[in-house]
N, C-alpha and C positions, 0 to 999 in steps of 0.2 A: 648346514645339515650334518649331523652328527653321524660316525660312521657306524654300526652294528654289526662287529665281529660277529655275531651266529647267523647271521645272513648276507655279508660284505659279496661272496661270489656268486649271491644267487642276481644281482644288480644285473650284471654282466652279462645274465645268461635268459635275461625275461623281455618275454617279446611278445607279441599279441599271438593268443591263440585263434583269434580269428582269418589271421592271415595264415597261419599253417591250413587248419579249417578249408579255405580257398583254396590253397593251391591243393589240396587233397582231393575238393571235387572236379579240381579241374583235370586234373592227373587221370583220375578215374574216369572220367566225360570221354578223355582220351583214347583210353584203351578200351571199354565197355560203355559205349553207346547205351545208352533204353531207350525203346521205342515204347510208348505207352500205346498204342492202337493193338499192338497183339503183346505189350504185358511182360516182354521178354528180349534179350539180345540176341542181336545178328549179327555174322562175321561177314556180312555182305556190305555191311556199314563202317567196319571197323576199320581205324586207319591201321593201313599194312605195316606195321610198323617191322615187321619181318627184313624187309629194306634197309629201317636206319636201324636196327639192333640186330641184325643178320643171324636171327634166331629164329623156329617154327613155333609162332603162338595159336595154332589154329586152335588149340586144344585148349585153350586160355579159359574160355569156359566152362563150366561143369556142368553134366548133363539136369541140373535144378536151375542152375542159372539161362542155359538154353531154354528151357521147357521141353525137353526130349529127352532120346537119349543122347550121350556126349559123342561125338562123332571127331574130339581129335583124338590124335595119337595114333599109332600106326596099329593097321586093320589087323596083326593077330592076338589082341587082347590085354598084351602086354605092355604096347606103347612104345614108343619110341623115343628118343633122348628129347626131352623139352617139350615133349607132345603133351605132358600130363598138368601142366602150369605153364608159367613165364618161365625160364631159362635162367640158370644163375647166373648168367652172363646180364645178360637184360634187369632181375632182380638189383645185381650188383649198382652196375650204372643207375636206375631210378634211385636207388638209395643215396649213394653220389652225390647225384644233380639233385636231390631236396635238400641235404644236408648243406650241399655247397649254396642253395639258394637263401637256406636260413643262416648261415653265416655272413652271407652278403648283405644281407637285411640287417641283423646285429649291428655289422657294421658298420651300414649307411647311419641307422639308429643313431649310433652311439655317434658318429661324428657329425651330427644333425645337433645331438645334445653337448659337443663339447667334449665327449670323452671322459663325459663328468662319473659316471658309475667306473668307469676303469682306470681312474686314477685314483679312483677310492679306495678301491680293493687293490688294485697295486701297492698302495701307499700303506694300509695295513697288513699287505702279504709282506712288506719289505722290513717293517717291525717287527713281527710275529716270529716272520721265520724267513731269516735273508739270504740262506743257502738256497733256500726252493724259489723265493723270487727271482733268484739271477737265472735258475735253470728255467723257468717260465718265462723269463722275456726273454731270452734264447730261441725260445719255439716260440713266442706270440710276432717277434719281429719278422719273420719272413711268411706268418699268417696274416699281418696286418698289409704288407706290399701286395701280397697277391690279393688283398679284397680291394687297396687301392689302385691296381692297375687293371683291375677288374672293373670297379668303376668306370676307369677312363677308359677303355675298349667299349663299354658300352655304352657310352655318353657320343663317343666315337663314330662306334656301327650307327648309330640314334641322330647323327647330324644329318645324313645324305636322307636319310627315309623325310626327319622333320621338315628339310630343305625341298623335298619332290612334294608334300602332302601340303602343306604351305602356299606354296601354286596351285596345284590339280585342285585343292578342295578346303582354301582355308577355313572355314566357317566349322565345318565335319572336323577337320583334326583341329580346332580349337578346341571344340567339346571336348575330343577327346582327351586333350593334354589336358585340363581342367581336371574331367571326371578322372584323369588317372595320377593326378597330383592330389584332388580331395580324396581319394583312397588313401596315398600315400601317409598323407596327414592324419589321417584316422587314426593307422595303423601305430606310427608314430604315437599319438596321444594316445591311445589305450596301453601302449609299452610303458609311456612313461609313467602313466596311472599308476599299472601292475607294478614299478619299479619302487612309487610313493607305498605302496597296500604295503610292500615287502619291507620297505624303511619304517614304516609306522606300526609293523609287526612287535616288534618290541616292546614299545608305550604299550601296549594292551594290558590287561590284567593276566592272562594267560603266558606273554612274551615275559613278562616282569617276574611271573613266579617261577617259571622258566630259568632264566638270567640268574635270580638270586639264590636258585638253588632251596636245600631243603632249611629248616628252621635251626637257630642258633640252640645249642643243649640247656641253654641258662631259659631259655623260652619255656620249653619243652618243660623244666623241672618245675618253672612256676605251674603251667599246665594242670602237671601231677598233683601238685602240691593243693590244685583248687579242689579238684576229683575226689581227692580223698577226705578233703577239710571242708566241703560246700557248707555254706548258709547263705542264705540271702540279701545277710549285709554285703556280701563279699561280690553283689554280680555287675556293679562299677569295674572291679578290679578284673573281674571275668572278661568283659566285655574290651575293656584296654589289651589285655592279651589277646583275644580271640583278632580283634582289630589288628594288632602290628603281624599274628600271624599270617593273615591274609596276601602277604608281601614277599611269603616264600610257596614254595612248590608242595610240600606236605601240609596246607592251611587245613584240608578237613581229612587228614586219618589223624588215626592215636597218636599222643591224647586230646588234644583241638576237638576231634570228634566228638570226643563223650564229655568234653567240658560246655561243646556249643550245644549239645542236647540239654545238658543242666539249667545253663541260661534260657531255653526257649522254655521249656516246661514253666522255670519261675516266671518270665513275663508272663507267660500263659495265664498263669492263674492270677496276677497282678492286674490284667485284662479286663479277666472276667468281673474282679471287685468291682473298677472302677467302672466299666458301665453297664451294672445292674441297672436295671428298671428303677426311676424314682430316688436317685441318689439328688440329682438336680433336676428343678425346670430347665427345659430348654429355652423359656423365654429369659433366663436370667443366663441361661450358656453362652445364650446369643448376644447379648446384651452387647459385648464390647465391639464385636465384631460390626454389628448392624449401627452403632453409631460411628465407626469409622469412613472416612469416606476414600474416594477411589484418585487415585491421582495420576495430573495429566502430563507425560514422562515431557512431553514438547515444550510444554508453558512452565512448569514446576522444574527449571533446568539445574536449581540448585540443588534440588531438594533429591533425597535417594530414598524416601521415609516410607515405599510400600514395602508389602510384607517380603521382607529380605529373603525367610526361611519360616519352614511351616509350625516354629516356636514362636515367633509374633504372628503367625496366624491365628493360631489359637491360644493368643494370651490372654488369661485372665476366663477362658471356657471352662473352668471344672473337670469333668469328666474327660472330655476330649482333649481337653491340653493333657492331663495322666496318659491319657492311650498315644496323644503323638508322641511323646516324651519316650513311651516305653517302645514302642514301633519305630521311633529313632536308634536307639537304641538294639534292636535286633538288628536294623540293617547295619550298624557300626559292627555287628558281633558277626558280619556275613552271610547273613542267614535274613530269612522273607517272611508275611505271614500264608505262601504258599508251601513250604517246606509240610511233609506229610505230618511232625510234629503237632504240627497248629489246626490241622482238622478237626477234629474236635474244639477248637476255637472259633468256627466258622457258623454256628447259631447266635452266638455272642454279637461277635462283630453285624451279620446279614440282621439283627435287629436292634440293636443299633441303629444302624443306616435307615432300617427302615421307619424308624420310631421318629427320627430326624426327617423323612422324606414328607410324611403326614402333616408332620407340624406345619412344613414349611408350606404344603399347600394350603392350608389353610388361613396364611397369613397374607397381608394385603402387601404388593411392592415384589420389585424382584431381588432384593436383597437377601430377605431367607431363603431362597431357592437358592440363591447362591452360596450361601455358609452349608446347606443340606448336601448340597453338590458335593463342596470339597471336602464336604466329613464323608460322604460315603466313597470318595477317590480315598482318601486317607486312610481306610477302614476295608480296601480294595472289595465295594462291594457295588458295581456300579452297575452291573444287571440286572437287579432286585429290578421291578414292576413297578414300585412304587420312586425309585431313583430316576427310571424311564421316562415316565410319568411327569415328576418334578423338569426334569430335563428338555422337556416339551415346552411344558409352560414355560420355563423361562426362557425361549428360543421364540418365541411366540411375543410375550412381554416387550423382548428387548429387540423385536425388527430385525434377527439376525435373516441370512438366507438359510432357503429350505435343503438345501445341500451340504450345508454343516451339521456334521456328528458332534451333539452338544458332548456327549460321554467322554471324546478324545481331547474336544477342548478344556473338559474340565482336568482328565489325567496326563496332563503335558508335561515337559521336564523344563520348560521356559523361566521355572522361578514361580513362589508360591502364590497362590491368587491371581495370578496371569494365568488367561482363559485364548490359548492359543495354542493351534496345532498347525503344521506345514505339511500338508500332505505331497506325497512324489506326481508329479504329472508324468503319466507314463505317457508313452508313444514315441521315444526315443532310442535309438541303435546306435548304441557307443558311439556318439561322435559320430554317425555317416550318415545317418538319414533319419526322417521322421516319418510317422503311417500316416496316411493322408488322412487329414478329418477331425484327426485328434487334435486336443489341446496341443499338444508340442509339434505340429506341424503347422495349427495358427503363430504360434510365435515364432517359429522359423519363418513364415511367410510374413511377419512382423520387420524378422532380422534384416531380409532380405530386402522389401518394399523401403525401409527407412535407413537405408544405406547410401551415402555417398565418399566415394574417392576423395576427397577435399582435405587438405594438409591447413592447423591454424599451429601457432605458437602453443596451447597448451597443451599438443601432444608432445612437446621438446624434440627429442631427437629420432623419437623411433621412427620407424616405417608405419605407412598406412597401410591396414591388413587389407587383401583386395575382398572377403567376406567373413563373416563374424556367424560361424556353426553351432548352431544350440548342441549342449552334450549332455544337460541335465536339467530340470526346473521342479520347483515348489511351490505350488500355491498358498497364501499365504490367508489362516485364518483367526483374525486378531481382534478380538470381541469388543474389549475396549475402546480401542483404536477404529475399529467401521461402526459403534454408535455415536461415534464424537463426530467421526466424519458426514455419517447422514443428517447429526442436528447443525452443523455447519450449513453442509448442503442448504435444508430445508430454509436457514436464514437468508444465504444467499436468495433462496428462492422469492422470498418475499419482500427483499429489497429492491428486484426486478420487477417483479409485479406492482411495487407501486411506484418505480421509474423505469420504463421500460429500456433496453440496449437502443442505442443509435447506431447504426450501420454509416453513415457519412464522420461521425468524429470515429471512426477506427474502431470500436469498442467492441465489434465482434471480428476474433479470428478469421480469416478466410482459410479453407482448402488447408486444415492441420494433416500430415502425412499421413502419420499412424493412422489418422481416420479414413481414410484413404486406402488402407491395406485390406488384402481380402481374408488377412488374417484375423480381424476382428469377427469377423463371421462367427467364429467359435468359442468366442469369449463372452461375458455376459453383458447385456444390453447396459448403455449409458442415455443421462438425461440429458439430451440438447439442448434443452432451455435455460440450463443452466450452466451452457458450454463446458458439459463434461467431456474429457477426454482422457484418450491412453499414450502416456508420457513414458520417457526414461530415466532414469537416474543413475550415472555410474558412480562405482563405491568399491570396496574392498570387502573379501568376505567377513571379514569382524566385524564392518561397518551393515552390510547386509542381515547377517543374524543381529543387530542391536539395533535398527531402525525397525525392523522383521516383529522382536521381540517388545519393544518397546515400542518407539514412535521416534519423527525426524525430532532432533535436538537442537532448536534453532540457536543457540550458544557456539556453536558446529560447524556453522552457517560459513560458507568459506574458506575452508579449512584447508578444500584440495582444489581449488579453483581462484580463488581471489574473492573480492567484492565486486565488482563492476557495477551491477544493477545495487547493490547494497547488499544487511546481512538478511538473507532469504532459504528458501527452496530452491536449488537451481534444475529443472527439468529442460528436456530437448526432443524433440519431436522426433530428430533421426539419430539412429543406437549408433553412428558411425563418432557424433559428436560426444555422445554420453562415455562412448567409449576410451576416448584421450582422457577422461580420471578413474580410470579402474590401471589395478595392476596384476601384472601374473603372477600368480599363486598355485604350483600343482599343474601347470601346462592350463589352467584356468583361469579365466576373468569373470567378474561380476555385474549383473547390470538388475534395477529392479522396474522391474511395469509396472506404475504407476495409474491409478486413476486421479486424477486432478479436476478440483471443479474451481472453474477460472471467472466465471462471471462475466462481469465489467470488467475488461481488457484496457490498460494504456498502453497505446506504442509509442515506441521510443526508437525514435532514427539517428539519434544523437550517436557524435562518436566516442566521446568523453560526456557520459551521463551523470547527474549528480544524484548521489546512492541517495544521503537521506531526502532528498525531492518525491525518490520511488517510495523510497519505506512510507514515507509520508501521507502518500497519493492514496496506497492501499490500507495503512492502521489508523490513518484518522481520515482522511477521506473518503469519496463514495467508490473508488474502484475497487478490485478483488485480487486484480493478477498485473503484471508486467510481460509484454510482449517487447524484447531489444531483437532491432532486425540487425542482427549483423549478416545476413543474408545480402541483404540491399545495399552497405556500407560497402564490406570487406567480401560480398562473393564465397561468404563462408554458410555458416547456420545461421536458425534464428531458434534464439534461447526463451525461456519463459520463467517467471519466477513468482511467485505464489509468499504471505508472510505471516500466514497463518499454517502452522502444522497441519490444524483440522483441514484444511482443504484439500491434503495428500492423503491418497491409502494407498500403500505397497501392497498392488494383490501377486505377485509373481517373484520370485528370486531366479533371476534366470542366469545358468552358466554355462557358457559358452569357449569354445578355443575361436583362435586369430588365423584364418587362414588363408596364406600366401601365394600366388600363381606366377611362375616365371614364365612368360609367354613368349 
């Protein structure tokens, strides 16, 4: 990770504000009590803290905060020393003891991570400027002992209490050491979050123009040079300027400004030519499009031949290829067709859209509903009545569920013609807990149910985490991908029906985990008959967004695991097992929830299994899946493996931290 001079010492100094947050209400709880039955504070409740800060707080509240009048301070009106607030003695010390507390926490932080942010910014302080380094670690080294032996005093005090509660009540201070280490942890991963937001500040578009400062003079003079010399041959050459301007700090004042107004105006009216009413049939627009067909990213592994970019989308469309070309175009110049410039372009384009949405209802198949679609995302006009309308029907058509927004899956940023959107599953708190009921509290109850302690060789060296915390998820909705997978389904369907499962040769799973879990409660119902289930799969986040976006790549097959069963889907019932091939990335790991339809089940007890036997059993054979019990072997899991793409849908991308209980 690369160091970023304009933010190197903020590493150092970013720590969760939820944990400030906390000790503020606790602080507060401290000294001002609420009682919610009369609505107000009482010093009848308040700890005496008069005692341990040997100040008079009677007066601590104000007569709004009492609900009366203020009765501290001494009775002739005037008050007396400390009567009127806290005491600056008192004020002092509180300040103190937070400062000293969130220093302590820094510093746990940072030697939790290694020390890695402050040997960053040391290592760049010591370049930059090496006279102020030496005086810095001058003061940081007798700041860094005293956090360290601060530590071990309380690690110290912290033996004889853990040692008496440990006896008196171990079950009770178990919780507690857990619940007070999953805090910990939280705290932890949200710092380190905030620390990645702050490193990754830079890569922005705003960090970068930032950084680079204002525009080179030779830029700036071409600029001028357009402004005063404009024609329309000339708004390639506009748009190349306007673009490399983008990359400093001055991209929209003079002259950038009044040369990117030039360009929009000329697309504008370039716009409006090309989709006049009647320039072309739309059924010759469509033509190219609707005889293209759809490809399938799992089986076509060689092949990359869908529409790469929305210039082979609409290749060879007339009218719409001119308007993506030109609406390319503007976006390269920085600029949108929401800019106020383009208003008056907004009847043009909304009919359009709309002239396209008619057609395509009227056509047989859902293939024109789909070219109507992405001309009116392209044409950003996707709330027209009649776009709505189209977007129905084809949702309808193609057997999607009634909970996808067809509108978002058509305007995704996945890549053109990819009809996928990943929505946030809310009900998640940074890493510490989930709201009951919700989606993200089913897959924590998922996380949690399909969990075991169990050490095999392909987790190599690391530690087994003693629980796996959801901090984030996406549900994942991949239009291509779930109609492939329900006409899968449906086959398996009917190759059961006319052989039924045998429960005596093995062929139906018994008692799968995940199904098991009371987290499926909240998730959408599965077909038993066709032994559907909800699986795992660990991966890496690139590997996640591309199976997400695309589909499993069985060329792939193998890649972080081995063959064993052969080249396959490798799923696992408990996220403890799926978890040994994900890696941390960001204080995060990746896992996806799968639905898997398994059918006709082989098991395999075997310790050394022979891979093409399986491939076999299931691509030219009558089974569907492989069940290897390495449960029953080795006392580890039992894996499952699938050799058809279509039979897996990633509906969840779920990211979770690793976290550790010293007990």
């Amino acid at each position: 990770m690369s160091c970023n001079p304009s933010v190197s010492f903020v590493h150092f100094f970013t720590f969760a504000p939820s944990f400030l947050r906390a000790l503020g209400s606790i602080f507060r709880m401290l000294i001002f009590p609420w009682h919610p039955s009369s609505g107000s504070f009482r010093s009848s409740h308040r700890i005496n803290l008069q005692e341990i800060l040997g100040v008079d707080i009677s007066g601590l509240c104000s007569s709004r905060m009492a609900g009366g009048k203020d009765t501290g301070g001494g009775g002739n009106g005037k008050g007396s020393k400390g009567g009127g607030g806290l005491g600056s003695r008192a004020f002092l010390f509180c300040f103190v003891l937070l400062l000293y507390i969130v220093a302590l926490y820094i510093y746990a932080w940072q030697r939790h991570r290694a020390f890695q942010d402050y040997d960053r910014c040391m290592g760049w302080l010591e370049k930059k400027c090496p006279c102020f380094h030496k005086v810095l670690s001058v003061v940081v080294w007798p700041f860094g002992k005293l956090m360290r032996c601060s530590l071990y005093l309380l690690g110290a005090c912290c033996k004889p209490i853990d040692k008496y509660a440990k006896t008196a009540c171990p079950g009770c201070w178990l919780k507690y050491r857990r619940c007070l280490q999953h805090t910990i942890g939280a705290c932890f991963y949200t710092s380190t979050r905030m620390s990645l937001m702050v490193d990754n500040s830079g890569s922005s578009g705003m960090g970068k123009r930032a950084m680079s400062g204002p525009a080179p003079a030779m830029l700036k003079e071409k600029a001028k040079d357009l402004n005063t010399a404009w024609s329309s041959d000339r708004l390639g050459e506009a748009v190349e300027v306007l673009e490399e301007s983008c990359a400093y700090l001055d991209a929209y004042r003079p002259p950038f400004k009044q040369l990117r107004l030039l360009v929009i105006h000329d697309i504008s009216k370039q716009l409006e030519e090309a989709l006049k009413p009647g320039v072309c049939s739309l059924d010759k627009e469509a033509m190219f499009f609707l005889a293209k067909g759809s490809i399938n990213y799992g089986k076509d592994t060689g092949s990359d031949a869908d529409y790469a970019d929305t210039s082979e989308l609409f290749a060879h469309a007339g009218p719409m290829e001119t308007a993506n070309t030109l609406i390319a175009e503007l976006i390269r110049a920085g600029c949108s067709l929401k800019h106020e410039s383009c208003f008056a372009l907004r009847p043009t384009l909304d009919g359009a859209a709309r002239d396209r949405a008619n057609w395509a209802l009227s056509q047989p198949g859902h293939k024109p509903l789909q070219y109507a679609l992405l001309c009116a995302a392209t044409l950003q006009a996707l709330s027209l009545p009649e776009v709505v309308s189209a977007g129905k029907k084809y949702k309808e058509l193609r057997g999607l569920p009634a909970s996808w927004d067809m509108l978002k899956l058509v305007s995704n940023q996945y890549g053109a013609g990819r009809l996928v959107h990943k929505p946030k599953v809310f009900g998640t708190v940074m890493g510490a807990a989930t709201l009951p009921g919700s989606t993200a509290w089913g897959l924590q109850q998922l996380l949690d149910d399909t969990y075991k302690n169990t050490y095999t060789k392909d987790r190599g060296d690391g530690k087994v985490p003693d629980r796996l915390v959801l901090v984030h998820a996406q549900e994942v909705q991949n239009e291509q991908n779930y109609v492939e997978y329900m006409a899968r389904q449906k086959a398996v369907k009917q190759q059961l029906d006319s052989i039924p499962l045998d429960s005596t040769r093995q062929e139906v799973i018994h008692e799968i985990k995940t199904m098991k879990s009371k987290g499926v409660s909240v998730l959408p119902g599965l077909d038993s008959t066709v032994q559907e289930a909800w699986l795992w799969h660990g991966t890496s986040q690139a590997g996640a967004e591309g199976i997400t976006s695309e589909d499993f790549r069985l060329n792939f097959a193998g890649s972080g695991a081995g063959t064993l069963y052969g080249r396959g889907i490798y799923l696992a019932e408990m996220c403890s097992k799926s978890d040994e091939y994900t890696k941390e990335e960001g204080a995060e790991h990746y896992l996806l929830l799968c639905r898997a339809t398994l059918g006709r089940c082989y098991y395999c007890d075997e310790k050394k299994p022979d891979p093409n036997k399986l491939e076999d059993c299931c691509i030219k054979g009558k089974y569907h899946s492989v069940l290897g019990d390495r449960e029953k072997i080795r006392n580890t899991y039992r894996e499952i493996m699938v050799y058809d793409d279509d039979q897996v849908y990633p509906a969840y991308i779920v990211r979770y931290r690793r976290q550790y209980y010293d007990d």
